[in-house]
Structure formats: structure tokens, C-alpha cells
C-alpha positions in Angstrom: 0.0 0.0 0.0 1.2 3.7 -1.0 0.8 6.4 1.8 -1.4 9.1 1.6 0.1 12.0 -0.4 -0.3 15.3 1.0 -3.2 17.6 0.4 -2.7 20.0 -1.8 -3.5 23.1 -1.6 -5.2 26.1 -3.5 -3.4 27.1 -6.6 -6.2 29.7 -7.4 -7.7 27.7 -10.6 -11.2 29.2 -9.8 -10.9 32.6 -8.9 -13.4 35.2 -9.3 -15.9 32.0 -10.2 -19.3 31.2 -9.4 -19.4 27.5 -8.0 -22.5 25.3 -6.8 -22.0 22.4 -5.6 -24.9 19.5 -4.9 -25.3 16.8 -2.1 -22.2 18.7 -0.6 -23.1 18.1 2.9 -21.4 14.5 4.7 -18.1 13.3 4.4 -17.5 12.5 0.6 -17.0 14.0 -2.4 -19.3 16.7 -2.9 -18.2 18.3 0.6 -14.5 18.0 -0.7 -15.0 19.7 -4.1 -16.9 22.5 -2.1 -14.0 22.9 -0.2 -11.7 22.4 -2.7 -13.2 25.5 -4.6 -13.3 27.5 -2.2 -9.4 26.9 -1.7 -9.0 27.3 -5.4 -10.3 31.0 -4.9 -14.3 30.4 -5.9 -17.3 32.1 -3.9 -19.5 28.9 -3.0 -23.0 27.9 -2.8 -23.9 24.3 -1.6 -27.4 22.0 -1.1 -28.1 18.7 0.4 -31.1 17.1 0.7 -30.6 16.7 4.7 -30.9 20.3 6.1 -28.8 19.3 9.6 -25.6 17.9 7.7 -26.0 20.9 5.1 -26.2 23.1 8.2 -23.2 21.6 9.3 -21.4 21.3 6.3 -21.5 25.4 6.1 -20.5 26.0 9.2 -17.4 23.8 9.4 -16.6 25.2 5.7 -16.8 28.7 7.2 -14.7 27.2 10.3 -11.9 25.7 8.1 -11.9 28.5 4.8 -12.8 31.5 6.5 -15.6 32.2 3.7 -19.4 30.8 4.6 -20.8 29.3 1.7 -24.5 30.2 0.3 -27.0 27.2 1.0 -30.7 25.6 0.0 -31.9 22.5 0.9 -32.6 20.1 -2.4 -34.2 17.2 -3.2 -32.9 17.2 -7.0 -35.8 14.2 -7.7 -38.0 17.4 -7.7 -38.5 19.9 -10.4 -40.0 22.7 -8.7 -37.0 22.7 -6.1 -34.1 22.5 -8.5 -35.5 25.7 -9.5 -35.6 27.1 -6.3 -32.2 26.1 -6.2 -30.5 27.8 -9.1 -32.9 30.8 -8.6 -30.9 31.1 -5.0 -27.6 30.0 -6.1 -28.3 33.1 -8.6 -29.8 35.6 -6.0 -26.6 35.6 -4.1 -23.9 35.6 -6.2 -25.2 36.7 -9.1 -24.7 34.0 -11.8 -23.0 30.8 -11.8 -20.2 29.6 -13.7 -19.4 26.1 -12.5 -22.6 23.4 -11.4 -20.5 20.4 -9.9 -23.6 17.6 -10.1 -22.4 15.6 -6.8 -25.8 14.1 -6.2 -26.2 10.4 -6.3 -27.9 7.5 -4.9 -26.4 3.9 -4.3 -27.2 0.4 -2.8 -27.0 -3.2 -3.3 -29.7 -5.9 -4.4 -29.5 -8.9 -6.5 -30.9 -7.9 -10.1 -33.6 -10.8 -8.9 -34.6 -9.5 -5.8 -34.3 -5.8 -6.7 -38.0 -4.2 -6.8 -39.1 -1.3 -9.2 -38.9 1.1 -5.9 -35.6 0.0 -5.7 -34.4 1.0 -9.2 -36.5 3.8 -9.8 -35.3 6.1 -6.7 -31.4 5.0 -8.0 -31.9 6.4 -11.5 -34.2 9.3 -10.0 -31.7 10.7 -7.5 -28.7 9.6 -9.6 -29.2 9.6 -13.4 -32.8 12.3 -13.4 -31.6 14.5 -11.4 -28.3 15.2 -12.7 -30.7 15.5 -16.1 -32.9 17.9 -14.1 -29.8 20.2 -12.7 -28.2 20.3 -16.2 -30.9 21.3 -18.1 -31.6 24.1 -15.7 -28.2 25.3 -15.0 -27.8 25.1 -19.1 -30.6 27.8 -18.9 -28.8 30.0 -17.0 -24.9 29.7 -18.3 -26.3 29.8 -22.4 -28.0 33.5 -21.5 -24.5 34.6 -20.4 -22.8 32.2 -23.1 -20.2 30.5 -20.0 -19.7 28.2 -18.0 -18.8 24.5 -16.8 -20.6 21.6 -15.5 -19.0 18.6 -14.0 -20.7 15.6 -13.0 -19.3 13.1 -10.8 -20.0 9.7 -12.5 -18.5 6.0 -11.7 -15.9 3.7 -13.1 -19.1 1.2 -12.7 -20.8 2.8 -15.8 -18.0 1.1 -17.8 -17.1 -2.4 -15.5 -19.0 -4.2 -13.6 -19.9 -5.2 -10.3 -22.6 -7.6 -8.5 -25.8 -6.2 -6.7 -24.6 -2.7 -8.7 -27.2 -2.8 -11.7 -29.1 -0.1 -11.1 -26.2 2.5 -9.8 -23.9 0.8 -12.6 -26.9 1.8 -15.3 -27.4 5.5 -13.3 -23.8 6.4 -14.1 -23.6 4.7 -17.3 -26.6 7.1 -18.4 -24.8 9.6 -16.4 -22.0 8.8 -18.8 -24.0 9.1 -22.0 -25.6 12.5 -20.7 -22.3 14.2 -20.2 -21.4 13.5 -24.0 -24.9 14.3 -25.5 -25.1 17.3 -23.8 -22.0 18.4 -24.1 -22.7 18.5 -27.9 -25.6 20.4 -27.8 -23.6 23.2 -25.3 -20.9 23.4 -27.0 -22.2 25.7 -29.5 -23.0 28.2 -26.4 -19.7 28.5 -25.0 -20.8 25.6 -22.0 -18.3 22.8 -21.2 -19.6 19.8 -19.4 -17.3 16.8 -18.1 -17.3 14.0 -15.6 -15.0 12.2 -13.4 -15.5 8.1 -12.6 -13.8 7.7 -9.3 -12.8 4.1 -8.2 -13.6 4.0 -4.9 -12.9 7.2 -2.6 -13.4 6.0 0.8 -15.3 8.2 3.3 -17.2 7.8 6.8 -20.3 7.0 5.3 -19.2 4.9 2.5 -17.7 2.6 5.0 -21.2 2.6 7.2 -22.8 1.2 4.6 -20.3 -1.1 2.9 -19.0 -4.5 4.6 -15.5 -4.4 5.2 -15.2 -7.7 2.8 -16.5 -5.9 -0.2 -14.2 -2.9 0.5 -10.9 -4.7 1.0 -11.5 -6.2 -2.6 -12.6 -3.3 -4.2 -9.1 -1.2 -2.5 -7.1 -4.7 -3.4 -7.8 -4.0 -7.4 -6.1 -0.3 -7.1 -2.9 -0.3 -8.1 -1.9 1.5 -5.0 -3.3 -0.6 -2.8 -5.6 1.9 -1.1 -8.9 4.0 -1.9 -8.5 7.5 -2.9 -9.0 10.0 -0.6 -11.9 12.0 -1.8 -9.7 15.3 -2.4 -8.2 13.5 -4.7 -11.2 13.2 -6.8 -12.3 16.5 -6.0 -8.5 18.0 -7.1 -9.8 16.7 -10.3 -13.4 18.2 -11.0 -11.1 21.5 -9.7 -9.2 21.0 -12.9 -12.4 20.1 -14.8 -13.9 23.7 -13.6 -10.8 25.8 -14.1 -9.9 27.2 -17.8 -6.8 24.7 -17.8 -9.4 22.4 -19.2 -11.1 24.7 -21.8 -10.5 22.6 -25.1 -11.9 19.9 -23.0 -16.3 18.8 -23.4 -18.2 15.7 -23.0 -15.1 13.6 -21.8 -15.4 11.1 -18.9 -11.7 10.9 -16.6 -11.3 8.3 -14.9 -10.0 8.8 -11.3 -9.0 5.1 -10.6 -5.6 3.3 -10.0 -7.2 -0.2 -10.8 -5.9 -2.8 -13.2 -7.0 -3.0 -16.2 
């Protein structure tokens, strides 16, 4: 097993951006790339679907960057408050230039014993609402004729992986979406990308994954250990920044694993 590298820090890709950031409350990745952007010299504004952790999640943002981040709750399954949420994200800071889709629902069934409930809320949280986010961030960043969008996808839309069927199809379609769509922005000055982390281990990843299952999945890295999820957030912050400008509707893979 490799160690740990250091963190890095800010190098300032972001500054004077815009960034939201969804399901950025927890322990994962879409509280690191908040972080991360605000570090990289970005004015924030974050949503989670739990108003406590997203409570939290500002608070220890402001306690660890100095800057308090902008916050909605969001349930991205629902139209009417994806709305709400660029319409905030817009009231107070004026536009956005980055959307980091974070959002994302997981679990484990046999394809047998996996019921329609089961499936449905995976590709509704996962797979619809980064749909729903996208096509109203793309809205907003065509009027101003700007902007990035990264969504965080999965190496699972590409291998797979028992009792992952409906995740592995989300981030497949999450996959497809990126490219489609980065088609159609293109023409408006809009880049949209995706990373496909591994496995990036985190408090609650490892609550509700047995400690069999992860020991296999970190024994196929090549460095012998998860990422940390800085890591994957250092690239979405690369993603964001204009160092990837000639750069649309490509899927990086943020993995160590063997072919």
C-alpha cells in the first residue's frame, strides 16, 4: 500500500468564479470539491437534501476557509426545487459559472430481488436528477454564453460489479448524458465533463459497505488503497478551471485499478 500523499492546496484555478456544488453536505466527495473550490479562490454555494448535515457542512466550511458558503436545501428528484435552487444560487452571487452535479444515490440488491422502488429512486436521485440540474443550469450559463458543468459519474458505468445494476446503469446514463449534452452546449460556450472515481473512501461509504467488499474493491487499485476524496475532487477542480477549456463531454477516470 502507498501512503497518503499530501493535500494540496489552492493554486487559485477558480478565482473570481461562481461554483454550486450538490449533495455537498457529509463526508464524501461533494463536501471536498466544495471545499476544494473555495481553496482554489471560488465564492460557494452548496445544497443537500438533509438540512442538519448541510447546516453543518457550512459552518465547518466557514470554520476551516474563512468564507461561509451560500445554501438551499434540495431534493434534485424534484423539479420545482431544482428551480428554487438555481434561482438562490443566482440571487446571491449573481450568476454561476461552475454546477458540480455531486448528487447520487447507491445500494445493493441482487438484479432478482431488486424491486421497481428500488431502481426507480437510483436512476431518479442519480441519473434524473443530474438530467434535471443540467438542463436548468444550461438555462442560465447559455444567457450569459459560460460556463462549466461537471458531473461526478462512476468507473461502474463502464465495469461491472454484482448487486450494482441499477447504480452501474445511473452512471452509465450519467455517462451518456455528459457527451450528448456536451454536444448540444458546445455551440454556447458551456463545457460539461465527468470524473468516474474508483472507490474514494469516506465515513459514510464505509457505514454502509461491509469491510469484505471494500478490501476487494481497494485490493484491485494499483496503489493498494482508496483514494481520498480530495483527490477526486482536485480533479473536478481541474475540470472547472480554464486549464481544461478545449476539454467537453469527456469522462476521466480517477482510478488506480488494473486493467
Amino acid at each position: 500500500m502507498t501512503t497518503i500523499p499530501p493535500y494540496v492546496p489552492g493554486h487559485n484555478l477558480l478565482e473570481g468564479k461562481n461554483v454550486l456544488v450538490t449533495a455537498a453536505a457529509g463526508t464524501g466527495i461533494g463536501f471536498a470539491a466544495a471545499k476544494k473550490a473555495i481553496e482554489e479562490g471560488a465564492r460557494l454555494f452548496i445544497s443537500d437534501i438533509h438540512e442538519g448535515r448541510l447546516q453543518k457542512a457550512v459552518e465547518t466550511i466557514e470554520a476551516e476557509t474563512g468564507q461561509r458558503p451560500g445554501s438551499k436545501l434540495c431534493n434534485v428528484t424534484q423539479e420545482e426545487e431544482v428551480q428554487g435552487l438555481i434561482e438562490a444560487a443566482v440571487a446571491e452571487m449573481g450568476h454561476v459559472d461552475v454546477l458540480i452535479n455531486n448528487a447520487g444515490l447507491g445500494g445493493s440488491a441482487p438484479l432478482v430481488d431488486m424491486s421497481d422502488d428500488q431502481w426507480n429512486m437510483v436512476l431518479d436521485v442519480t441519473l434524473n436528477g443530474t438530467f434535471r440540474m443540467t438542463r436548468a443550469m444550461l438555462r442560465h450559463m447559455y444567457g450569459r454564453g459560460s460556463g462549466a458543468i461537471i458531473n461526478n459519474a462512476s468507473v461502474l458505468g463502464w465495469r461491472a460489479q454484482k448487486e450494482q445494476a441499477h447504480y452501474a446503469a445511473a452512471k452509465a446514463g450519467v455517462m451518456a448524458l455528459t457527451r450528448c449534452s456536451a454536444v448540444e452546449a458546445a455551440e454556447h460556450g458551456v463545457r460539461i465533463n465527468a470524473v468516474a472515481p474508483s472507490i474514494a473512501m469516506h465515513a459514510f461509504l464505509s457505514k454502509v459497505t461491509t469491510d469484505e467488499l471494500l478490501a476487494q474493491l481497494t485490493e484491485r487499485e494499483a496503489f493498494g488503497r482508496a483514494a481520498e476524496v480530495w483527490e477526486v475532487a482536485n480533479v473536478m477542480m481541474f475540470l472547472a478551471s480554464d486549464y481544461s477549456s478545449y476539454m467537453t463531454g469527456e469522462v476521466l477516470s480517477v482510478s488506480s485499478q488494473h486493467a
